[in-house]
PAZAPA-4460 file (N, C-alpha, C; in steps of 0.05 Angstrom, whole numbers, plus 32768, in hexadecimal, padded with zeros to 4 digits):
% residues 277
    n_x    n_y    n_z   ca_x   ca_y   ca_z    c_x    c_y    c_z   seq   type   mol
   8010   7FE8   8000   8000   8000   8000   8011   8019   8000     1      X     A
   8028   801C   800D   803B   802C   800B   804B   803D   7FF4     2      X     A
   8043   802C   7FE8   8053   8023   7FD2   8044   803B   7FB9     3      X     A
   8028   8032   7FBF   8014   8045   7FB0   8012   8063   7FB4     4      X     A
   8011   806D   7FCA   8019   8083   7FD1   803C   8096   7FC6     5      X     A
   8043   807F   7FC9   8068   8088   7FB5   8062   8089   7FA3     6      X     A
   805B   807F   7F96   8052   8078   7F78   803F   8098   7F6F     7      X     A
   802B   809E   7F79   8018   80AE   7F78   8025   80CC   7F82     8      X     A
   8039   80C9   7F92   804A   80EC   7FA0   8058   80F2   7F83     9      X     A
   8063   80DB   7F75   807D   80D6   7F61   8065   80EC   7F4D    10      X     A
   8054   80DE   7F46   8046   80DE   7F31   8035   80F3   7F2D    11      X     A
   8023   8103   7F48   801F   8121   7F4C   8034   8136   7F43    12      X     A
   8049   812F   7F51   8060   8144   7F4D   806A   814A   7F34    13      X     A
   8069   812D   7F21   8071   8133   7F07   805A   8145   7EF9    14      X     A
   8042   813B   7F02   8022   8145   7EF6   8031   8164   7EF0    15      X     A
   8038   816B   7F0E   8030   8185   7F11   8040   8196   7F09    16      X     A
   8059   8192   7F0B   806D   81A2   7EFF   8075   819F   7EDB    17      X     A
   806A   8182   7ED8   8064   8184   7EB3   804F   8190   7EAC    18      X     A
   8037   8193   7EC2   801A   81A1   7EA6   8015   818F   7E9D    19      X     A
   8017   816F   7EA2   8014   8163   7E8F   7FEC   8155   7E94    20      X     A
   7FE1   8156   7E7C   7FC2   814F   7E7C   7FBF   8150   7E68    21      X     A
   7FA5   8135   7E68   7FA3   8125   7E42   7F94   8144   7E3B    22      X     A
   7F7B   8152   7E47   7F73   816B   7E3A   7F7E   817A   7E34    23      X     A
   7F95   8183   7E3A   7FA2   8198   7E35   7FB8   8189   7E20    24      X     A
   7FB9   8176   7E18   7FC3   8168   7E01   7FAD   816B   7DE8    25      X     A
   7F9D   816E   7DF0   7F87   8167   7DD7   7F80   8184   7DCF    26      X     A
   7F7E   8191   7DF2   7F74   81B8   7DE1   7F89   81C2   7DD7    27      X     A
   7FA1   81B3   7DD2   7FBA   81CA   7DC5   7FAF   81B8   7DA2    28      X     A
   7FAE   81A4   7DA4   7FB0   8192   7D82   7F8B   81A3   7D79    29      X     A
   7F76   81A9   7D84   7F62   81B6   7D7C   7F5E   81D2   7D7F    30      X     A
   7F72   81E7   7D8A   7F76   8200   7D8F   7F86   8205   7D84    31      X     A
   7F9D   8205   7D86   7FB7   8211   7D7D   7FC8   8201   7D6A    32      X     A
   7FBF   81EA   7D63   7FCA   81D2   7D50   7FE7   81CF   7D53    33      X     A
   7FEE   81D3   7D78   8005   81CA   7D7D   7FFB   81A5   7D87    34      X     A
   8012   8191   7D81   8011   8177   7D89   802C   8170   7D9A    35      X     A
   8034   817F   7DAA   8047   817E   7DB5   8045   816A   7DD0    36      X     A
   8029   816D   7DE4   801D   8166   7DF0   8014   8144   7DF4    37      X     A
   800C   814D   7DD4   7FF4   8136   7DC5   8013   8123   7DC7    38      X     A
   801E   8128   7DB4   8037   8115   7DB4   8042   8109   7DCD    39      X     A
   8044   811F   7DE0   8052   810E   7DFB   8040   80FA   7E08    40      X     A
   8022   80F6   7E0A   8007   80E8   7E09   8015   80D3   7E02    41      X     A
   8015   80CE   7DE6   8026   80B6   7DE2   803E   80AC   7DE1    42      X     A
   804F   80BA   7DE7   8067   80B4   7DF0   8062   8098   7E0B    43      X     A
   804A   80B6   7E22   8043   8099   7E32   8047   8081   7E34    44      X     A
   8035   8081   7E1F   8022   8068   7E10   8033   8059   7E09    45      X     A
   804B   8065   7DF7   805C   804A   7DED   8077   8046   7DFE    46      X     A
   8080   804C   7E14   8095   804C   7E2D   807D   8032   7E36    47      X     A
   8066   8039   7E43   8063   8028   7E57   8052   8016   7E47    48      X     A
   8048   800C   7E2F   8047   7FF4   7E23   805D   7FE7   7E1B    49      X     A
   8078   7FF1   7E19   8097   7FE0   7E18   809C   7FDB   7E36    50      X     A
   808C   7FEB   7E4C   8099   7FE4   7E65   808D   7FCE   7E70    51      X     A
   806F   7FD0   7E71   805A   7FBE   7E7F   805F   7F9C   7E67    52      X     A
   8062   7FA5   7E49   8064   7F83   7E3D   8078   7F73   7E4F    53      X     A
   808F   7F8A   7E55   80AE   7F83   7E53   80AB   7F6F   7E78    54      X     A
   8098   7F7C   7E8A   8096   7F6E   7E9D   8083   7F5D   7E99    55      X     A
   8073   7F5D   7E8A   8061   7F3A   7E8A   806E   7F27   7E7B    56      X     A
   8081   7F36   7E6F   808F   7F1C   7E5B   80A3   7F14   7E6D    57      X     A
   80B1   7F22   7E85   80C3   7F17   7E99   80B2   7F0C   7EAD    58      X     A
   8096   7F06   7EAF   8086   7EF6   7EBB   8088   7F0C   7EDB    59      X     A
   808E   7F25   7EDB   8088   7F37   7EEF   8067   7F3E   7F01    60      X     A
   8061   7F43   7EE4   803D   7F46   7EDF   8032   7F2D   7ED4    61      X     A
   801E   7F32   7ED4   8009   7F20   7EC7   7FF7   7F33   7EB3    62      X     A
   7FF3   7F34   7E95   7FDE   7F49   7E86   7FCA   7F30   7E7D    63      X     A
   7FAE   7F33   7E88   7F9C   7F20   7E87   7F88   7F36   7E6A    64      X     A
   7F84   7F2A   7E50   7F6C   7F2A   7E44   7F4E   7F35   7E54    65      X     A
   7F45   7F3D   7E4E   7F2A   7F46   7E59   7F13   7F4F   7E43    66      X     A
   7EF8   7F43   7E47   7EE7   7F4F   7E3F   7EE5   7F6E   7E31    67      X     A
   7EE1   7F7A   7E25   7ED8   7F92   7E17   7EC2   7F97   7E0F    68      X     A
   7EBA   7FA9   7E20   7E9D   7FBC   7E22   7E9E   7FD5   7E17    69      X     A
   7E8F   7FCF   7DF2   7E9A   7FDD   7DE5   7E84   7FF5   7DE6    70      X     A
   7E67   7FE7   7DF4   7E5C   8004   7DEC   7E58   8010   7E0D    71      X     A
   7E63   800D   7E1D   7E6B   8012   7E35   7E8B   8033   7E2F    72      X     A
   7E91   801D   7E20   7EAD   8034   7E1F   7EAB   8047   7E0F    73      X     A
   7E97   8045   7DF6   7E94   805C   7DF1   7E7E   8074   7DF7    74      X     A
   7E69   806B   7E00   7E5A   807E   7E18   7E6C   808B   7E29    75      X     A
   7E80   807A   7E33   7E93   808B   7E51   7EA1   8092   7E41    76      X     A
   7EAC   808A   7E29   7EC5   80A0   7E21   7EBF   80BE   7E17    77      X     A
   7E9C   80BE   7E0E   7E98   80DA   7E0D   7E8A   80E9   7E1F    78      X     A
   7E81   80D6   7E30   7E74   80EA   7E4C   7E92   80F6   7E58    79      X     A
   7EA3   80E1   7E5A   7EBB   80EC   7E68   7ED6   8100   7E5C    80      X     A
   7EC8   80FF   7E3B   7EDC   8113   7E2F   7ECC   812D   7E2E    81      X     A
   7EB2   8133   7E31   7EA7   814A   7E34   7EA5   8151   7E51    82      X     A
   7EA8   8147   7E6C   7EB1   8149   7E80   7EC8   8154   7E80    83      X     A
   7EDF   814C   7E7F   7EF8   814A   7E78   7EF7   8173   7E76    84      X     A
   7EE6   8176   7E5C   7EEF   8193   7E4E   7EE1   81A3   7E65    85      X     A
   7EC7   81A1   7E73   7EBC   81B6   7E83   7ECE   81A5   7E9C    86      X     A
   7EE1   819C   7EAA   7EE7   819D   7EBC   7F0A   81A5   7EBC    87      X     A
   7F0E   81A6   7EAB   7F1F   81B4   7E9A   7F3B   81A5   7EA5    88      X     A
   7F38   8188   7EA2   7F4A   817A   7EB1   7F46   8159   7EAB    89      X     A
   7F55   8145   7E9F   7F55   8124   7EA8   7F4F   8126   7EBC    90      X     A
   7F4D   8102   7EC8   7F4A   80F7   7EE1   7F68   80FB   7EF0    91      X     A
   7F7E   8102   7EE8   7F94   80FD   7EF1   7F92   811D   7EF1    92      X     A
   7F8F   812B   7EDB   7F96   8149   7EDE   7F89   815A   7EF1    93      X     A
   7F68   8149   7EF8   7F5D   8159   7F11   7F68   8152   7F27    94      X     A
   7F72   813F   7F2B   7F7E   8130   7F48   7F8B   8148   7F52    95      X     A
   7FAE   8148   7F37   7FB8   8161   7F40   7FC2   817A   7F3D    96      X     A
   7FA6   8185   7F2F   7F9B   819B   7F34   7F99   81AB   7F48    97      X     A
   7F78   818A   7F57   7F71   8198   7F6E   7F86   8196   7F84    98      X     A
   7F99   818C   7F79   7FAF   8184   7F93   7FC8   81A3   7F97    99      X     A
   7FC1   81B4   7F7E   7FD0   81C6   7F7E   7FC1   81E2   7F86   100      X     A
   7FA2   81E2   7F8E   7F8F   81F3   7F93   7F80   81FF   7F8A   101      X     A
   7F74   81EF   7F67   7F5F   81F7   7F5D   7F4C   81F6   7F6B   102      X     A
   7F33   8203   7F6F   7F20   81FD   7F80   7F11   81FB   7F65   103      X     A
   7F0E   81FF   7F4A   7EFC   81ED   7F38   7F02   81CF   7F35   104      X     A
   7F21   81CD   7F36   7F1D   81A2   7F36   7F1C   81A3   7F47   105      X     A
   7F26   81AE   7F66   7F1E   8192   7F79   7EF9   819A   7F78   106      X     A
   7EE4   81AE   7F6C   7EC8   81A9   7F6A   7EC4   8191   7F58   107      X     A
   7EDA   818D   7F3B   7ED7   8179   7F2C   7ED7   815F   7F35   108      X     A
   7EEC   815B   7F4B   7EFC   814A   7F51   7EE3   8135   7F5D   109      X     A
   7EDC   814C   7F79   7EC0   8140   7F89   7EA8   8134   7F73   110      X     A
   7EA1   8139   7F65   7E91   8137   7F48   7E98   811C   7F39   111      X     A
   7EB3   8125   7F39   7EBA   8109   7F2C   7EBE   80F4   7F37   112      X     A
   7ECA   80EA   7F54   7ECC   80DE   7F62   7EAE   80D0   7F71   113      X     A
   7E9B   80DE   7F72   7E80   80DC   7F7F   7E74   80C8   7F65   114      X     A
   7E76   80DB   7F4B   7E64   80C9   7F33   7E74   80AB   7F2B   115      X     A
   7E92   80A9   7F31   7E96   808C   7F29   7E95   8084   7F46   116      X     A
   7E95   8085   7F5C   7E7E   8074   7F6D   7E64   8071   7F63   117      X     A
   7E57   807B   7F52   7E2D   807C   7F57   7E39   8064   7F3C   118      X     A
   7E49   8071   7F21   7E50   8052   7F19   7E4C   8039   7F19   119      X     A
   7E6B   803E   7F29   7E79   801D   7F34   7E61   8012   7F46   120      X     A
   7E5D   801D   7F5A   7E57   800F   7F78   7E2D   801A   7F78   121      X     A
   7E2A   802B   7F64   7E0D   8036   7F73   7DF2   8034   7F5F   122      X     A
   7DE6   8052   7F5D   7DCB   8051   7F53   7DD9   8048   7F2F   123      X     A
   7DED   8051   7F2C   7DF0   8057   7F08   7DFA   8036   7F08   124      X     A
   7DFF   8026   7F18   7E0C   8015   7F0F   7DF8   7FF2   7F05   125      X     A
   7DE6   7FF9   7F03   7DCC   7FEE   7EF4   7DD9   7FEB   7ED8   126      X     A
   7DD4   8009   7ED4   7DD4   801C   7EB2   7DF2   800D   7EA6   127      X     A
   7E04   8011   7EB4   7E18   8003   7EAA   7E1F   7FE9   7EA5   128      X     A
   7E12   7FDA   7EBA   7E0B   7FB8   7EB6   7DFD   7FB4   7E9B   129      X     A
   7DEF   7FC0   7E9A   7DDF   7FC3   7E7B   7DEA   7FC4   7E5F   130      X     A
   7DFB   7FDE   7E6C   7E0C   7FDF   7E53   7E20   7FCE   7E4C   131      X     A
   7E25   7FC8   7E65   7E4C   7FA9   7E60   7E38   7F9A   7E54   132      X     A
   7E20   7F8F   7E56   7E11   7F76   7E3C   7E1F   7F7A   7E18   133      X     A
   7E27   7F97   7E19   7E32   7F93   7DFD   7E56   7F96   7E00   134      X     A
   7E5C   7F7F   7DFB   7E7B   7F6E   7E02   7E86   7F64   7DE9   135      X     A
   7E9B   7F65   7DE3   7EB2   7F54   7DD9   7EB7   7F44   7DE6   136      X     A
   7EC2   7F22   7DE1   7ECE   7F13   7DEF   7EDC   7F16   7DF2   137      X     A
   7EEC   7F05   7E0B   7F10   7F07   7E14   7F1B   7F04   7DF4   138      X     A
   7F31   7F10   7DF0   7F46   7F14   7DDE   7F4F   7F2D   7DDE   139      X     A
   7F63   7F2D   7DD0   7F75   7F4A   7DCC   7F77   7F56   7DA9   140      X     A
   7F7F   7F66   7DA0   7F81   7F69   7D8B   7F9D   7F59   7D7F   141      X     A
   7FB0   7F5B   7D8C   7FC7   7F4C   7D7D   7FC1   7F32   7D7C   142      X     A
   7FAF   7F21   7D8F   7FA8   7F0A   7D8E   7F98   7F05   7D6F   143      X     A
   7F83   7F11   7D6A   7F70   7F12   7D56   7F7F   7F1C   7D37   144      X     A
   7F9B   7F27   7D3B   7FA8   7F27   7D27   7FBE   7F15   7D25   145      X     A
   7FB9   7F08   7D39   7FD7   7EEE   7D36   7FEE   7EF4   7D37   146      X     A
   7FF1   7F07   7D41   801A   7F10   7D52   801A   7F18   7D66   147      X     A
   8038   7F1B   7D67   803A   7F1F   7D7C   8034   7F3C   7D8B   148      X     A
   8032   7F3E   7DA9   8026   7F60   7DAA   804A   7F70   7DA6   149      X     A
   8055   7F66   7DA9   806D   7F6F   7DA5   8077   7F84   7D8E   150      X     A
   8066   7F77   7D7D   806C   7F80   7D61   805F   7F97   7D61   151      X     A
   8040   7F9C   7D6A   8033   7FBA   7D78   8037   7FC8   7D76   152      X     A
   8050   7FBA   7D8D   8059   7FD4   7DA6   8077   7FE1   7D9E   153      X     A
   807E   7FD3   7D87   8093   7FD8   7D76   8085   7FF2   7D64   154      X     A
   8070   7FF4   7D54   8069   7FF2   7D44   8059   8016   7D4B   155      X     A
   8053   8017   7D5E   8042   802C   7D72   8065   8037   7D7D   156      X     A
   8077   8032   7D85   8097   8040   7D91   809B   8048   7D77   157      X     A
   80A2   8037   7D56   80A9   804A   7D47   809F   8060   7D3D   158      X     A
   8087   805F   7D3A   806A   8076   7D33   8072   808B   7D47   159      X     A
   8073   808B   7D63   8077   8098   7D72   808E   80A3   7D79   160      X     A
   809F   809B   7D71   80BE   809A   7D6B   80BF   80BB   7D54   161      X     A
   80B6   80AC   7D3E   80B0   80C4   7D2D   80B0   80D5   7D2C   162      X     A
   8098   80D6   7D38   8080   80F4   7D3D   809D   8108   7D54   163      X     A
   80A5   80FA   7D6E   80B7   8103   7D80   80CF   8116   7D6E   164      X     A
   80DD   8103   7D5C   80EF   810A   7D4F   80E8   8125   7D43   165      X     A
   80CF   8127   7D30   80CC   8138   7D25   80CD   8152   7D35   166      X     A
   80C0   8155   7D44   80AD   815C   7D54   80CB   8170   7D6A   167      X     A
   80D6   8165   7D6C   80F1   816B   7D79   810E   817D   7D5C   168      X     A
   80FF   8171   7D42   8117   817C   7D34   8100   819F   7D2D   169      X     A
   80E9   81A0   7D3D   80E4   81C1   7D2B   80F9   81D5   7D40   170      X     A
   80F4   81EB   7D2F   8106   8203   7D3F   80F7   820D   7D56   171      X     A
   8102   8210   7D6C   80F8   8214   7D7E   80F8   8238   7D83   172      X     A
   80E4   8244   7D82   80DB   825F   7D8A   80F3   8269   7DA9   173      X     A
   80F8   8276   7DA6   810D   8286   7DC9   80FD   829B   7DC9   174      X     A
   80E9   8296   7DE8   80E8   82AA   7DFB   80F8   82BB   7E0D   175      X     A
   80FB   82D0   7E11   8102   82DA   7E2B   80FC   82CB   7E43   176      X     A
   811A   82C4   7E55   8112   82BA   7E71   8117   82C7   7E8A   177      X     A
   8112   82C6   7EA3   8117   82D4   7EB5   8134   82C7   7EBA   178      X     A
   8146   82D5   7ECD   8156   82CB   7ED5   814C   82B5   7EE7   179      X     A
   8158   829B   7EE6   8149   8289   7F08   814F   828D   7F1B   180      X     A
   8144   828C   7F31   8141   828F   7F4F   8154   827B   7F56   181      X     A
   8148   8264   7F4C   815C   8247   7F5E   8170   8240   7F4E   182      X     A
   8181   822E   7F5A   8198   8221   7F47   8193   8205   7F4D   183      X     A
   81AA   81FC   7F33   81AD   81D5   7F36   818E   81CD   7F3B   184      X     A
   8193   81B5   7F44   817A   81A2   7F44   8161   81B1   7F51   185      X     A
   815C   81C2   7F5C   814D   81DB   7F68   813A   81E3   7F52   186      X     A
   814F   81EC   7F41   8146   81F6   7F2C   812F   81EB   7F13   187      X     A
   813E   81D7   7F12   8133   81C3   7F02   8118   81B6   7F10   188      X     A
   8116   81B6   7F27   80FA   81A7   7F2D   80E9   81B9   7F35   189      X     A
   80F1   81D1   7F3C   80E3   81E4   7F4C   80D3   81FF   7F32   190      X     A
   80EB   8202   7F24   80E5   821B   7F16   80E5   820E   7F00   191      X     A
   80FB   8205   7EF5   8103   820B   7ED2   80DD   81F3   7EC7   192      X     A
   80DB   8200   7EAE   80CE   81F5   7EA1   80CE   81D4   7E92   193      X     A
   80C4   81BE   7EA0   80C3   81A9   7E87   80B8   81A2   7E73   194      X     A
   80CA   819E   7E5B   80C1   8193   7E41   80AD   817D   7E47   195      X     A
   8095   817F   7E2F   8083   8173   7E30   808B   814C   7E34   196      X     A
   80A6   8152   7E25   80B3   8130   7E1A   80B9   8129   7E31   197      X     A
   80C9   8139   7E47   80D7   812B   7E5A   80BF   8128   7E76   198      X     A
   80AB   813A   7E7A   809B   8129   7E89   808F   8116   7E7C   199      X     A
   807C   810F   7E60   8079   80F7   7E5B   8087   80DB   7E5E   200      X     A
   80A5   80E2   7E60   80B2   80C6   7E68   80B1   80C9   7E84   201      X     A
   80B4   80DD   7E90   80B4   80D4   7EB7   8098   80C7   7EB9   202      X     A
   8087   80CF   7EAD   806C   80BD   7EB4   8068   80A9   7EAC   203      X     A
   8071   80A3   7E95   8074   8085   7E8A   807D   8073   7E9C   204      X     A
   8098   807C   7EA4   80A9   806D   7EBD   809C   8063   7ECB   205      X     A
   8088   8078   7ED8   807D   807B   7EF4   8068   8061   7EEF   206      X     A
   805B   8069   7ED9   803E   805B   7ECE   8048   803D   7ED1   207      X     A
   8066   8038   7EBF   806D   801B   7EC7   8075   8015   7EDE   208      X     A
   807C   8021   7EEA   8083   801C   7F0B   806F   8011   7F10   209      X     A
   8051   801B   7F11   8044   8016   7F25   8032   8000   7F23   210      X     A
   803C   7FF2   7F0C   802D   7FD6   7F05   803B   7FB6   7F1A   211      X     A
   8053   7FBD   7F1F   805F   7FAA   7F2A   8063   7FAE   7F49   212      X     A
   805B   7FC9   7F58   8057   7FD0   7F70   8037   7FCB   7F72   213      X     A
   8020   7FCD   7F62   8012   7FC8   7F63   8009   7FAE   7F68   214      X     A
   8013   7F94   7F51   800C   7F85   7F5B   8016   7F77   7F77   215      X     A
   8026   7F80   7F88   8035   7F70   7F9C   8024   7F7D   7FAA   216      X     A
   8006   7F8E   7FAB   7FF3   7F8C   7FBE   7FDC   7F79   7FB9   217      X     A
   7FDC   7F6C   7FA4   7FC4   7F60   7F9A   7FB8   7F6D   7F83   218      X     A
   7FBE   7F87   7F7E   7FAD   7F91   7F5F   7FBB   7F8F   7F51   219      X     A
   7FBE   7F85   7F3D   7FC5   7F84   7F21   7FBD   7F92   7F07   220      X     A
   7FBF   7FAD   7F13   7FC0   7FC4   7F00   7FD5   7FD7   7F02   221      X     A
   7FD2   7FEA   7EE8   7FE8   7FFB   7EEF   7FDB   8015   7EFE   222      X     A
   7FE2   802C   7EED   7FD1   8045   7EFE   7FAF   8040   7EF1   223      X     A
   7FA2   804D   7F0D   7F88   8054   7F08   7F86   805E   7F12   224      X     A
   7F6B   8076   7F09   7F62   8087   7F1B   7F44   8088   7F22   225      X     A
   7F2D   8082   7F14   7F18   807F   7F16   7F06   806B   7F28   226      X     A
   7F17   8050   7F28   7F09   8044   7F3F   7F12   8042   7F5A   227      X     A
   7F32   8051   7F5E   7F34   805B   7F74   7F26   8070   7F81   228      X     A
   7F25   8085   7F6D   7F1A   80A0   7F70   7EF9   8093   7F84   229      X     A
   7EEA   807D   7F6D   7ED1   8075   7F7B   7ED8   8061   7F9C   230      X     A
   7EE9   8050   7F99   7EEE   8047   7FB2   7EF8   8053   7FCF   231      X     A
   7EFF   806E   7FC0   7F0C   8082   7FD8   7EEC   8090   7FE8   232      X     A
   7EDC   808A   7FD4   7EC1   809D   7FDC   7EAA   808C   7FEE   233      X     A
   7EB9   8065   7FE1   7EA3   805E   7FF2   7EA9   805A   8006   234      X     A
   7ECC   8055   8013   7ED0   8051   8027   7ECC   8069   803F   235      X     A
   7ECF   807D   8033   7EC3   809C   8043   7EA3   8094   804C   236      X     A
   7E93   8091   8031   7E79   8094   8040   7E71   8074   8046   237      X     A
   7E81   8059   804D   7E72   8045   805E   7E8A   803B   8072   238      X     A
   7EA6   8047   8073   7EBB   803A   807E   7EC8   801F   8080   239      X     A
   7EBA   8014   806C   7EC5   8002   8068   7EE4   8004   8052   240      X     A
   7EF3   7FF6   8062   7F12   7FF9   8065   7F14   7FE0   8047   241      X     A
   7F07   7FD3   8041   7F0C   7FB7   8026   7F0B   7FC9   8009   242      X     A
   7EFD   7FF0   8015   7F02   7FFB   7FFF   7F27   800A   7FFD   243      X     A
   7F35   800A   800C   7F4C   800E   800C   7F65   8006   8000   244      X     A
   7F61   800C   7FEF   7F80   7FF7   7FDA   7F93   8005   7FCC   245      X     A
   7FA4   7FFA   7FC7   7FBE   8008   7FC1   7FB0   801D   7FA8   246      X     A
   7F9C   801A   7F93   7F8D   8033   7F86   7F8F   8051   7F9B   247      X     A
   7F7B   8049   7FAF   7F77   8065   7FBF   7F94   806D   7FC4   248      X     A
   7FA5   8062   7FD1   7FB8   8071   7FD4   7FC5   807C   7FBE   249      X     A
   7FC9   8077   7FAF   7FD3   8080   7F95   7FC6   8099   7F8A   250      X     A
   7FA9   809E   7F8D   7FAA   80BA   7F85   7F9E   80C8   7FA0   251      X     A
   7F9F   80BA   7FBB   7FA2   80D5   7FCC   7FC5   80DD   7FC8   252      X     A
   7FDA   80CD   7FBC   7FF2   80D6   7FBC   7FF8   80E5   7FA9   253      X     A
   7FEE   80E0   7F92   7FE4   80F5   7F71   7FDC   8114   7F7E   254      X     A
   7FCE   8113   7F92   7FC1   8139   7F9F   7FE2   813B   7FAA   255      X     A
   7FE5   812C   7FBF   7FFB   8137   7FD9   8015   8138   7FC4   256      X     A
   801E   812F   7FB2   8035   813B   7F9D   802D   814C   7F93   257      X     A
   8017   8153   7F84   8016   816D   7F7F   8018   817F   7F88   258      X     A
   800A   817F   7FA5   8007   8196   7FB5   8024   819E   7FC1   259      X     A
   803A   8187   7FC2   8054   8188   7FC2   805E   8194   7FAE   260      X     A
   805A   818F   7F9C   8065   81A4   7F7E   8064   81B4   7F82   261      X     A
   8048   81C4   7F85   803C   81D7   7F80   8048   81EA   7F95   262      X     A
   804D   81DD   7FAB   8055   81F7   7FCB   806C   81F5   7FC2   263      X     A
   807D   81E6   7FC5   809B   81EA   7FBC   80A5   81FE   7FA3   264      X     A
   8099   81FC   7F93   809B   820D   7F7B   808A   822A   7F78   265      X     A
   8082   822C   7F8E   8072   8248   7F92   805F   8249   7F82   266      X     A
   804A   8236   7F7A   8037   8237   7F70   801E   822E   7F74   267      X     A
   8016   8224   7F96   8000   821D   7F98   7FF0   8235   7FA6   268      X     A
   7FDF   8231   7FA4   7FC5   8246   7FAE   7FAE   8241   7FA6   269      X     A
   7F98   8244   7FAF   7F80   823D   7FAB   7F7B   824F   7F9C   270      X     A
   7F6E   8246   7F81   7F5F   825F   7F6F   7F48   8257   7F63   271      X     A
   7F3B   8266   7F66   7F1F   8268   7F5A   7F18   8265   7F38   272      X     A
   7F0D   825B   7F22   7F10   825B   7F0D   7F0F   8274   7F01   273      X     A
   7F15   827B   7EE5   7F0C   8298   7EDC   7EF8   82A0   7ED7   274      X     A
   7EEA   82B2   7EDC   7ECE   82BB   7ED6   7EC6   82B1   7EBC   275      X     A
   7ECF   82B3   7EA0   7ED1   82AB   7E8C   7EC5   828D   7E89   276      X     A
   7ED7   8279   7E97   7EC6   825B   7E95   7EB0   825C   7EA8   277      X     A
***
């Protein structure tokens, strides 16, 4: 359980001092038709699918096939991407947000956390039984194409490989900077600015970390945030402690790194949204 909480301080802190959030990846590629963002998104994606194969193929993990609830996922993928835009934040980006003193996510946060309880555990979770009736059977896609997933995950690194390369050879614009306050390693975590690329690999890391600390509590996942977010809510309102698992800790540790970021770097404070939204 310990373990989740490290995992989750690691993983706030990078949140917060990269900026990094899938919406604010997607409003730069639909606003400003920068993909700088968008690209580090998958950078993710292809670090921790070479990290997570690389430990089930060393028999570390276990990656079990599962069912696919296809018209389940796409109902929640657009309730939760129009969410997403009026809360002006992911499930990971409101975490730490509100961990840095938005008082609009942590309103989102409560919102979001409360509705995947009524989900998982409550009145909505009828509606959703309903909907898992429309399923894919166990299989995978590399299974159904007959290779190996290896080849994928090769295949998704060079694509992504690419785009990085490119993406890194344009000319880079020079602003005016202030002189810095801090020096050495100070500097670097506290003040200076990170490239979009280099927090996407600290999270990757992190993301694979936490699959092999994870399972040595019994879950055999990597990061999540949604059904912790709901198990953190039901153990508040019935106390029962069997809702407590290395999940919850992980993103009450996702707020308490941020909120670490954020004070150390002179940037937390509670603020109100702009009149505007």
């Amino acid at each position: 359980m310990l373990s989740g909480i490290i995992v989750g301080l690691l993983l706030g802190f990078v949140l917060q001092r990269g900026r990094f959030c899938v919406v604010g990846a997607y409003r730069d590629v639909f606003l400003s038709k920068k993909f700088t963002i968008f690209i580090a998104l998958f950078i993710v994606v292809a670090l921790q699918s070479i990290g997570v194969w690389a430990l089930h193929s060393l028999g570390y993990i276990s990656i079990k096939s599962q069912e696919f609830y296809w018209l389940s996922t796409i109902i929640g993928g657009i309730v939760f991407g129009f969410g997403m835009v009026i809360a002006g934040g992911c499930a990971t980006g409101t975490w730490y947000r509100a961990g840095e003193g938005l008082i609009g996510s942590i309103a989102a946060l409560l919102f979001y956390a409360f509705s995947a309880s009524a989900v998982k555990y409550g009145v909505i979770l009828p509606l959703r039984d309903n909907l898992n009736t429309f399923k894919i059977s166990d299989g995978t896609f590399y299974q159904s194409l007959g290779i190996s997933p290896w080849i994928l995950v090769l295949a998704l690194s060079l694509v992504v490989g690419f785009f990085v390369i490119r993406e890194l050879r344009k000319p880079r614009l020079k602003f005016a900077r202030l002189k810095p306050r801090k020096q050495g390693i100070s500097h670097i975590l506290f003040e200076k600015s990170w490239h979009p690329f280099v927090t996407a690999v600290l999270v990757a890391l992190i993301a694979i970390l936490a699959w092999p600390l994870s399972s040595l509590s019994g879950r055999n996942h990597g990061l999540g945030i949604t059904t912790p977010s709901a198990n953190l809510v039901q153990y508040l309102s019935t106390g029962d402690v069997q809702f407590i698992d290395w999940g919850v800790f992980l993103v009450l540790g996702i707020a308490l790194g941020s909120f670490l970021g954020a004070k150390l770097s002179g940037e937390f404070r509670f603020r109100l949204p702009d009149k505007k939204l």
